[in-house]
N, C-alpha and C positions, 0 to 999 in steps of 0.2 A: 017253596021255590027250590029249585035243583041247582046245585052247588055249581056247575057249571053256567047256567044263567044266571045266579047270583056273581061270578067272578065276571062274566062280559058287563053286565052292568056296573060293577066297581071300575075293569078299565077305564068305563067311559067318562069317569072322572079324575085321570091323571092330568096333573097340572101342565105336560108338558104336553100332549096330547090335544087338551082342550087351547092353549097356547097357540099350539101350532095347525089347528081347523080355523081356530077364531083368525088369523092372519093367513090363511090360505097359503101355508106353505107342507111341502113334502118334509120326510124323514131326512130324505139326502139332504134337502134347504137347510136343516135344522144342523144335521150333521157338519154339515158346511161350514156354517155361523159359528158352529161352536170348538172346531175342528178334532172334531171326534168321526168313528164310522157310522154306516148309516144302523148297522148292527149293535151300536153301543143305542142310539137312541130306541129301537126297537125295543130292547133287554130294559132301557128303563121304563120305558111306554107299557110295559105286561106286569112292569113292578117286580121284576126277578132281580134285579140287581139296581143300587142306590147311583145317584152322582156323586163323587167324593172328592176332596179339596178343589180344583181347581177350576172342573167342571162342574163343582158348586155352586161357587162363586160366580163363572160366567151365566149361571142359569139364572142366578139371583138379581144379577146386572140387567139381563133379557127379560127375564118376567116379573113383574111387580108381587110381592109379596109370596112370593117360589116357596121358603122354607118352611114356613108356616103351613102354605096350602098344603106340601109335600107328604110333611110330620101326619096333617090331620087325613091325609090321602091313606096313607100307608096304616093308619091306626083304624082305620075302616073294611080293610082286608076283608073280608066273610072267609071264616074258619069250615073244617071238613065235621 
């Protein structure tokens, strides 16, 4: 499988992602909720960049078991 349809397939299980299909809300929704931009939830939805202190916390609040899923999200990566 090609490194690029291995990666869209990995997106498709970001916690924040599958959170925010499973309750039928947008990026902006989320961004909203969380008061971040719609661009911070984007960068974490590609896995380019982490939620860190506060915006951790609030994710952890929102999604049931967030840190956990995150950890084992991001340890699943498909390398080049």
């Amino acid at each position: 499988m090609e490194i690029k349809k291995k990666l869209s397939e990995w997106k498709k299980g970001n916690p924040i992602k599958k959170f925010r299909k499973d309750k039928g809300l947008s990026q902006p929704d989320v961004a909203s909720l969380l008061g971040v931009s719609t661009y911070t939830v984007q960068r974490w939805e590609d896995g380019s960049v982490n939620p860190s202190g506060d915006n951790g916390n609030k994710l952890n609040e929102l999604i049931v078991g967030f840190d956990d899923e995150w950890k084992d999200w991001k340890k699943k990566r498909p390398t080049v």
